[in-house]
N, C-alpha and C positions, 0 to 999 in steps of 0.2 A: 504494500500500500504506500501510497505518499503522503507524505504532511507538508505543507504550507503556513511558514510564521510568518509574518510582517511585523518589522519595525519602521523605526525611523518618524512616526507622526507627532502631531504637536501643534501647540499655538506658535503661530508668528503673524508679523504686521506684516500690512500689506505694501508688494514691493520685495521681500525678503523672501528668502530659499528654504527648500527643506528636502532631503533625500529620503525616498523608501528606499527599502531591502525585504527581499521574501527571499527567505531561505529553502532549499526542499531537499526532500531526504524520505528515504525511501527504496526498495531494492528491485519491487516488482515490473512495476515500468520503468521505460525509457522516455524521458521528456524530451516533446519535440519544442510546440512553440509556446511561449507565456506571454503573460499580458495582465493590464491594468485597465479595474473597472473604479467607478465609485457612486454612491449614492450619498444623496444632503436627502436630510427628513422630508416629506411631503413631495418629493422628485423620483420618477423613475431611476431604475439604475442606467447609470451610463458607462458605454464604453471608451475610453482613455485613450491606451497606446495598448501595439502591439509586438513583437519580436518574435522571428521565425528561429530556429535550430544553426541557421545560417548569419543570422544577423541582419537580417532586411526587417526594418521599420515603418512602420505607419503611425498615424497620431488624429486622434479627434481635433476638427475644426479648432473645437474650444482652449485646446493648450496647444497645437501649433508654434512652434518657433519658441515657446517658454517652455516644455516640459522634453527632456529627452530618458529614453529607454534604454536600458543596455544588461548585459549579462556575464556572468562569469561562470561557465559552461566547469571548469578545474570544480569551483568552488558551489556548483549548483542552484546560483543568486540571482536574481533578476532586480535591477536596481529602476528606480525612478527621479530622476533629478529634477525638483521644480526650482522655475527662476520666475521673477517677476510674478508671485502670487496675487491674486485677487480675493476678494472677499466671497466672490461665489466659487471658489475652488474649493470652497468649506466643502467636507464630506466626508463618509468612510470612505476609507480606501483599502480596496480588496484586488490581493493578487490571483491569477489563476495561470493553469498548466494545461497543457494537455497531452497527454500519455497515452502508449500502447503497450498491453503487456507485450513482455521477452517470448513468452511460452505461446501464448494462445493469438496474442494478434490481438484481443478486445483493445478497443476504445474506451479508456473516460476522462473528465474534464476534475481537475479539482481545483479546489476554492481553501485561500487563508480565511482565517480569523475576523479579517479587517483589524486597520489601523487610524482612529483618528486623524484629522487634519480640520486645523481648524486658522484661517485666514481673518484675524481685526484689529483693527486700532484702539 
């Protein structure tokens, strides 16, 4: 099975930074690509950014050009670097995976914890 932690969340003002990290661990699958979601209370959830196994990147409209993705494949980590926060980037932030087992070939998707972030003055 996999597990998914995330750290890294927190208050900051806006205009200021703040890095995730989700850690995964785990023996059965083989992680291909991960990615970052987040929900604010009363908001659908949304999809963030993404990273393939390879390293090709996509990013929602909404943080374009201020948030980048990246991963440490050695280290099993998927990081989220934000810059230039905003007050609506308030949300959990939730990493995901997604895996094929070694043996069987199944597909599943899995989901951290979520990690606070909270953007004010």
């Amino acid at each position: 099975q996999v597990q998914l932690v995330e750290s890294g969340g927190g208050l900051v003002q806006p205009g200021g930074s703040l890095r995730l990290s989700c850690a995964a661990s785990g023996s059965i699958f083989r992680i291909y690509a991960m990615g970052w979601y987040r929900q604010a209370p009363g908001n659908q959830r949304e999809w963030v950014a993404h990273i393939s196994s390879g390293g090709s990147t996509n990013y929602a409209d909404s943080v374009k050009g201020r948030f980048t993705i990246s991963r440490d494949n050695a280290k099993n980590t998927v990081y989220l670097q934000m810059n230039s926060l905003k007050p609506e980037d308030t949300a959990v932030y939730y990493c995901n995976a997604e895996g094929i087992a070694v043996h069987t070939g199944e597909e599943s998707d899995f989901w951290g914890q979520g990690t606070q972030v909270t953007v004010s003055s």
